[in-house]
Steps between C-alpha positions, in 0.01 A plus 500: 500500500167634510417771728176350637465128604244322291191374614508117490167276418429199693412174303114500426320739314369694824833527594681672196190755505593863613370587847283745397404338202389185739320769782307649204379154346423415824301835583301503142443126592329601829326776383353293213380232777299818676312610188315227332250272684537271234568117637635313196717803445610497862547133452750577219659753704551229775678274276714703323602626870565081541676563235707736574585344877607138296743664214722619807431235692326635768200291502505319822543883705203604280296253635602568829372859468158415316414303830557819657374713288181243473425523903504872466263473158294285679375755767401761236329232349287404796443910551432511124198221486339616833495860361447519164128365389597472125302242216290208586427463823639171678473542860293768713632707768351731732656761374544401113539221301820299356461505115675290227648855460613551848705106414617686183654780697675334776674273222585763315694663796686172551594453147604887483703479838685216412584629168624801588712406793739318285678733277550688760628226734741375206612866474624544844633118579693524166624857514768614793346758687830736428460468140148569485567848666794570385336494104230691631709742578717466162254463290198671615652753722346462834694690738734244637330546864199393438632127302730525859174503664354247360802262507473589867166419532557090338803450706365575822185279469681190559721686749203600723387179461770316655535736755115466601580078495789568700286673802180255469784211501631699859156549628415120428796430720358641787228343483190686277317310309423680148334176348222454751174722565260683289602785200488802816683310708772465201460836448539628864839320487612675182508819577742546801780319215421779319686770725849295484439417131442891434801592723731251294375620159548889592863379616561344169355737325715810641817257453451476136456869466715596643776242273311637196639847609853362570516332136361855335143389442426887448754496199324206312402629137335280205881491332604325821374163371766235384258285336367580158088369438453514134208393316516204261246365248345286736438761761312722219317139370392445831342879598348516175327174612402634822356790341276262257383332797418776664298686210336207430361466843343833517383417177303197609386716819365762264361273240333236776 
């Protein structure tokens, strides 16, 4: 028998992928959305991130997050036209102007948005959270406290978030009204759940240190791993890819 338990792929292509192998596509991949302005390269970007999301069949979650990722987009748009005069001008402001290249701008931030929230989406709804740090650890040896951290950090977030339901659910009962008034008066509301939510997160918090303790957390080394991440040919296919992409978009910012 083997000493260390294999690492088993999924069934799509995203899935058999190496953890880090998908974090760095998915990195490169964001990093080449950032440097090139370049729409119909952006464009491309955006489908082969459709792409991606439909091979593992993922596509109706992807669009799920594009609407979200699209209301967020949208605001920097707005801020985009009203403050950046750029090209022909279309529409005069008191302070300014909105161009054809003010238009140009703001969809080029939706376009690059959208594109490069997807790999990284795919990564981390595909990927268990505990094999993601533990082959950081393995293969990239991070200390193993700071992947801990991290894991801590995603599995709390929905743990907070219950607990904050939870007390606006209680509050509800006894009669507050969080769904009528103005943004303060929301606001106002918010912030005394904030003590109890703070007191129940520093409780959980302290219990899971101190069971991380108890089960040697201190004594956790990169050999204490049972799970072996090696890299296959479609893991190396697949960064050199990313690395194209990502050279060729600091190409096209250089070049135009």
């Amino acid at each position: 028998m083997n000493k260390f338990l294999e690492y088993v792929p999924g069934d799509s292509l995203l899935h058999t992928m190496n953890p880090i192998a998908k974090l760095g596509v998915a990195v490169m991949f964001a990093i080449a959305c950032f440097s090139t302005s370049n729409l119909p390269f952006l464009l491309c970007m955006l489908v082969l991130a459709l792409a991606m999301a439909a091979s593992c069949g993922m596509t109706r979650q992807t669009f799920g997050l594009m609407k979200a990722v699209l209301a967020f987009s949208l605001i920097l748009a707005v801020i985009l036209i009203l403050t950046t005069p750029k090209g022909t001008p279309l529409v005069e402001l008191p302070w300014g102007f909105i161009g054809t290249g003010s238009l140009m701008a703001a969809l080029v931030t939706i376009v690059r948005l959208e594109a490069a929230a997807i790999p990284l989406f795919l990564t981390f709804y595909v990927t268990k959270i505990s094999d993601l740090s533990n082959a950081v650890v393995k293969v990239l040896g991070v200390p193993y406290k700071y992947a801990f951290t991290f894991t801590s950090t995603v599995h709390f977030i929905p743990v907070f978030m219950n607990d904050m339901s939870g007390i606006m659910e209680a509050q509800t009962a006894r009669g507050i009204e969080f769904d009528k008034g103005g943004l303060l008066h929301k606001v106002r509301l918010m912030i005394p759940l904030c003590v109890p939510l703070l007191v129940s997160s520093v409780r959980k918090t302290n219990s899971a240190a101190i069971a991380a303790e108890v089960r040697g957390f201190n004594l956790r080394t990169r050999q204490s791993g049972f799970k072996e991440y090696p890299f296959s040919p479609v893991d190396i296919a697949a960064l050199v890819l990313a690395v194209v992409l990502l050279v060729a978009a600091i190409a096209l910012n250089i070049l135009f």
